[in-house]
C-alpha positions in Angstrom: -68.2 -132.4 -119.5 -66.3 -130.0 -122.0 -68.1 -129.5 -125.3 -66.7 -128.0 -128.5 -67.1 -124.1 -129.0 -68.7 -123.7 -131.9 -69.7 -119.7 -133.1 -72.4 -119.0 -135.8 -71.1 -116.4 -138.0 -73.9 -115.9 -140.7 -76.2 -117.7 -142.9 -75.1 -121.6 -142.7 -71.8 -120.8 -141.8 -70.0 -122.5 -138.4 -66.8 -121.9 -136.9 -65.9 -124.6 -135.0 -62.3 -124.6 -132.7 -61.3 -127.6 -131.0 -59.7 -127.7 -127.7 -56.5 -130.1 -127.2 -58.1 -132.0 -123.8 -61.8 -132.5 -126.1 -59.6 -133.7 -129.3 -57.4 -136.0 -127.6 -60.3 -138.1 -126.0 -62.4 -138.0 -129.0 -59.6 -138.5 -131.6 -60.7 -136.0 -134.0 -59.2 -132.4 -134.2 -57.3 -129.6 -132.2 -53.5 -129.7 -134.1 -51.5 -129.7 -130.6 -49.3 -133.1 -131.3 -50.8 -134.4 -134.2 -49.0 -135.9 -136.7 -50.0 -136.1 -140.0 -52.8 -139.0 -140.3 -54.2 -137.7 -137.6 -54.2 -134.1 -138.7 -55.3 -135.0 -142.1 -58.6 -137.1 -140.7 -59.2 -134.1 -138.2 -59.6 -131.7 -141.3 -61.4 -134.2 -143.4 -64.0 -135.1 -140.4 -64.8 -131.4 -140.0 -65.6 -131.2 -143.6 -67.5 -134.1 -144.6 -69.9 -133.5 -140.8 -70.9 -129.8 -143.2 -68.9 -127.0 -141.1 -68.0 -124.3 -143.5 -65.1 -122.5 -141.5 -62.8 -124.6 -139.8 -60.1 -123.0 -137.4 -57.3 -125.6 -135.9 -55.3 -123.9 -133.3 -52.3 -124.8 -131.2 -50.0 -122.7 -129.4 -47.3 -123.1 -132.6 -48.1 -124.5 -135.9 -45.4 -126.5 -137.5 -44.1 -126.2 -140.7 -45.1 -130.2 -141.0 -48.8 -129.7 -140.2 -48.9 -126.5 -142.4 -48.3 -128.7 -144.9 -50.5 -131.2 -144.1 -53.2 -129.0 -143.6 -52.7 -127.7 -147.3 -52.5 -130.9 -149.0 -55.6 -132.3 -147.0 -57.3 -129.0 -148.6 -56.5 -129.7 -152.0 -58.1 -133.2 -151.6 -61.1 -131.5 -151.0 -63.9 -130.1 -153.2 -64.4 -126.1 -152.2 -61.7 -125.8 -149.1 -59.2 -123.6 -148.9 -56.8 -122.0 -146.2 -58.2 -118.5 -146.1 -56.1 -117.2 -143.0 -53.5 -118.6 -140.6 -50.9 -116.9 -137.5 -48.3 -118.5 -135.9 -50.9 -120.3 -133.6 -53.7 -121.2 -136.1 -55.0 -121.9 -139.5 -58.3 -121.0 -140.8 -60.6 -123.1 -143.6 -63.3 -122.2 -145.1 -65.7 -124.3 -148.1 -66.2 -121.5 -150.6 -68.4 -123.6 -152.9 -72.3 -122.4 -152.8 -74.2 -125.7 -152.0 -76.6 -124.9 -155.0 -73.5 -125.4 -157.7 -72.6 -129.2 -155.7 -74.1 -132.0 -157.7 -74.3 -135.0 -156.4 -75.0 -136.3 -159.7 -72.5 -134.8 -161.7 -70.4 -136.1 -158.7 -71.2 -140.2 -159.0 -71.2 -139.5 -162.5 -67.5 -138.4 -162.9 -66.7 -141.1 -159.9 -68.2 -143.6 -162.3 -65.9 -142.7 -165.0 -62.7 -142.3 -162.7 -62.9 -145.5 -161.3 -64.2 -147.9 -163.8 -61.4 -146.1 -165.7 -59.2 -146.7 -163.1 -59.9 -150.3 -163.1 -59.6 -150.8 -166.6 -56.0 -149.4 -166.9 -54.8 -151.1 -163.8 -55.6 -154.4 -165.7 -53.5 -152.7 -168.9 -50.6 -151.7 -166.5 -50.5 -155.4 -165.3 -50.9 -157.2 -168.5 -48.6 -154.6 -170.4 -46.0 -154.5 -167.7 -46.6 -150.6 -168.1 -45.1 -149.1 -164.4 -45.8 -145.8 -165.5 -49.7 -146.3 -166.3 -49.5 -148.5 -162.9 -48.5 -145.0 -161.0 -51.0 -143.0 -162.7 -53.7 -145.0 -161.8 -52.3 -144.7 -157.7 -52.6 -141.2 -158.3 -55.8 -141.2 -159.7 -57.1 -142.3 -156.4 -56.8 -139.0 -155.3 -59.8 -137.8 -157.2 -62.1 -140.4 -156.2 -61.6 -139.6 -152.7 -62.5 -136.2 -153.5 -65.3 -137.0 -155.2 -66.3 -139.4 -152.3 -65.9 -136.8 -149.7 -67.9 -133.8 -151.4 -71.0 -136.5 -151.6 -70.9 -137.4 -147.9 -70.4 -133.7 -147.2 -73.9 -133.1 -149.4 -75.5 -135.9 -147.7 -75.0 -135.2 -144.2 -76.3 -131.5 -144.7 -79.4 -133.2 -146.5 -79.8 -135.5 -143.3 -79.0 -132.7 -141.3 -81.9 -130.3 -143.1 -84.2 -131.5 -145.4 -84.8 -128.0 -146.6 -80.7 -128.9 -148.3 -82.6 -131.8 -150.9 -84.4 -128.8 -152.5 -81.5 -126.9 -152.8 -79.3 -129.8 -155.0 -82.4 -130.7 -156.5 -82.6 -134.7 -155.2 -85.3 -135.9 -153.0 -83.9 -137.1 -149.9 -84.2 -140.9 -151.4 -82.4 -140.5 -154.2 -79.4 -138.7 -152.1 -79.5 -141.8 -150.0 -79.2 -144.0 -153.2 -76.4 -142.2 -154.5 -74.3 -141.8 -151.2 -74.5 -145.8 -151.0 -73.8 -146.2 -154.4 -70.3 -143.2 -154.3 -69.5 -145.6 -151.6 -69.6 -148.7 -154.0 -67.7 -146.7 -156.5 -64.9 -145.3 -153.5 -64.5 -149.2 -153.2 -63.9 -149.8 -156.8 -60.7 -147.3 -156.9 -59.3 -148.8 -154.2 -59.0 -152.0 -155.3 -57.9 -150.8 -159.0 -55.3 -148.8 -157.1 -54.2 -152.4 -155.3 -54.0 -154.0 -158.6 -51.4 -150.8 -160.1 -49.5 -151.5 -156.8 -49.0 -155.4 -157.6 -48.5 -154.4 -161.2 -45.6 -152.1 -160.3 -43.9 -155.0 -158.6 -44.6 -158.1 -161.4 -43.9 -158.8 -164.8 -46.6 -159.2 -167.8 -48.3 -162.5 -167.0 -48.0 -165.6 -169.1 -51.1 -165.4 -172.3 -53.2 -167.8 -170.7 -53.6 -166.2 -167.4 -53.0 -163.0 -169.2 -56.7 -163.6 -171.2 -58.3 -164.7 -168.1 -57.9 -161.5 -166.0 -58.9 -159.7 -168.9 -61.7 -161.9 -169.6 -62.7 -161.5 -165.9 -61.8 -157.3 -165.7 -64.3 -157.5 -168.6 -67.2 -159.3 -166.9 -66.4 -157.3 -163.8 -66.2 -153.9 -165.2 -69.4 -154.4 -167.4 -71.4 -155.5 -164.4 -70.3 -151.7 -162.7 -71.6 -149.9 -165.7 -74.9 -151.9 -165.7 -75.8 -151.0 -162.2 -74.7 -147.5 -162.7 -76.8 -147.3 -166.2 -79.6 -148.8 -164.4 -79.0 -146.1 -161.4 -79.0 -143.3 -163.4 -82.2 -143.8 -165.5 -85.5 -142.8 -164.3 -87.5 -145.2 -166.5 -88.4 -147.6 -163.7 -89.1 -150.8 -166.1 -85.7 -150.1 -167.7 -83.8 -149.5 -164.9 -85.2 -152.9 -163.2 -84.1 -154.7 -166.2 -80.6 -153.7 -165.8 -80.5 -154.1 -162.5 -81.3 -157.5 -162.8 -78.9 -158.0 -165.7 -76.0 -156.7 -163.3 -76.8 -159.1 -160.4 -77.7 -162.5 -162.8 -74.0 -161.6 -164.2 -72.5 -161.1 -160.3 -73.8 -164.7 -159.9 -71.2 -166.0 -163.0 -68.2 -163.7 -161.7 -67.0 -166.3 -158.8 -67.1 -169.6 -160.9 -65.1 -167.5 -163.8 -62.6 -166.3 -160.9 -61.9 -169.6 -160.1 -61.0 -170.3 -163.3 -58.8 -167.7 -163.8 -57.2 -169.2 -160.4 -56.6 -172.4 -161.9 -55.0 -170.7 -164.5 -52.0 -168.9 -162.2 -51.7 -171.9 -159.9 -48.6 -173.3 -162.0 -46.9 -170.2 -161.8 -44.2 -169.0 -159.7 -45.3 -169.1 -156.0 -45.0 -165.4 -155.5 -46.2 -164.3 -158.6 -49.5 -166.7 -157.9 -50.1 -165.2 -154.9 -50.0 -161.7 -156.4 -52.2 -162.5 -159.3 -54.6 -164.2 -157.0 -54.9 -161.1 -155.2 -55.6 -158.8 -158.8 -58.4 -161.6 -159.1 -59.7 -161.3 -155.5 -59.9 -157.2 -156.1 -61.4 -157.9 -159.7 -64.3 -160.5 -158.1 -64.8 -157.6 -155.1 -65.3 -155.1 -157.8 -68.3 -157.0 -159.6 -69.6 -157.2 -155.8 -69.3 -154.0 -155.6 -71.6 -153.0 -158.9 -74.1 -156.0 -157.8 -74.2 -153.7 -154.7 -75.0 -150.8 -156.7 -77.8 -152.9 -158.9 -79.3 -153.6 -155.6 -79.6 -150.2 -154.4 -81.1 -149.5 -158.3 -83.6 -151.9 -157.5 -84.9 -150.0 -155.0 -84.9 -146.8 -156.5 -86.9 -147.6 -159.2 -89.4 -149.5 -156.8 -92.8 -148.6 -156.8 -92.7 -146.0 -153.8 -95.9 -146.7 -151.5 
């Protein structure tokens, strides 16, 4: 059985190097042959499992995988290329885990995607292509955002001395992992409604006001979990929790409305907004997912 070599070179630091035969059963890293998904979920893997210095060698480095090593770095919070030969490239996280915040984290992905979401709708309602590709783009930032909290809550699994060090109990870390999750969700789907906006015109009024009515119930359901997430007045935060989820119970019965509503239209076009009003309805699911896991953080704890 061949096992990764994996050197300690101070502190909490790890350098881990990957050999071809061990990467190509396991599907995860060494660069020989990879092309560029695979290369680009190699690095990511390595990252979010909490090694601090990464070192992908082959026996030549293409100028394709160069690149893709450099623009998988940028995606992520703290990682950059701090050496590389012909035959390797070195990573390393230079961010201090005391200054990563998992709270500041959910709380920007919060903003990004429900912001996300909200000008998707715009870009389809407005016909707006250019605020359609923006919000694609945006993307981008919730996955970083996603990745540095999986990163912070496998090295809190991993040592629970690590919960001290971000200052979160190892509860709470739990709470907000599964909730970034939620939130990763959300800016997917708003990036799947920009994509079908890029490719339709504005909507007649009638269906127009009931996707906005229904991005409206949707998106207000996301902020009430988060708001109910977030506090740490336990009365409170049940309250809106149970505001979120009574309103995720009204969110299927108004998406079939708004499905009556496209039904006359052009068969393509139909099928398109049915999909915006599938990702909107998935979205609400999504917060009442977060208002569940609010619930029980603001549980009595036994």
């Amino acid at each position: 059985m061949e096992t990764r070599k994996v050197q300690v070179t101070g502190g909490s630091t790890y350098t881990v190097s990957l050999p071809k035969d061990w990467a190509r059963r396991n599907d995860v890293s060494g660069i020989t042959g990879l092309a560029e998904a695979e290369l680009t979920r190699a690095v990511v893997t390595m990252y979010v499992s909490g090694f601090d210095v990464i070192t992908l060698e082959t026996s030549r480095v293409s100028a394709a995988q160069r690149r893709t090593i450099r623009q998988t770095t940028q995606g992520l919070v703290g990682l950059e290329v701090i050496g590389e030969t012909s035959e390797h490239v070195q990573l390393r996280d230079l961010l201090d885990s005391s200054e990563l915040s998992m709270h500041s984290a959910i709380t920007r992905m919060r903003l990004v995607s429900t912001t996300m979401l909200s000008d998707a709708v715009t870009a389809l309602l407005e016909d707006d292509a250019d605020l359609a590709a923006d919000v694609v783009q945006r993307d981008d930032d919730v996955d970083r955002l996603w990745s540095m909290v999986s990163r912070v809550f496998r090295s809190v699994l991993r040592d629970p001395g690590a919960a001290a060090t971000i200052g979160l109990d190892r509860e709470t870390a739990f709470d907000y992992h599964s909730s970034a999750r939620q939130l990763e969700r959300v800016g997917d789907h708003a990036t799947k409604i920009a994509t079908h906006a890029e490719s339709l015109s504005a909507p007649p009024e009638d269906a127009a006001g009931a996707i906005r009515t229904l991005h409206g119930e949707a998106a207000e359901v996301v902020d009430m979990a988060m708001d109910a997430l977030l506090d740490d007045e336990s009365d409170r935060a049940t309250q809106l929790a149970n505001e979120a989820r009574e309103q995720v119970a009204g969110i299927d019965e108004l998406a079939r409305t708004v499905d009556e509503e496209i039904r006359e239209l052009e068969p393509q076009e139909a099928q398109l907004l049915g999909l915006v009003v599938d990702s909107l309805s998935r979205s609400a699911d999504y917060g009442g997912n977060i208002a569940e896991t609010a619930l029980q953080k603001a549980a009595p704890k036994p």
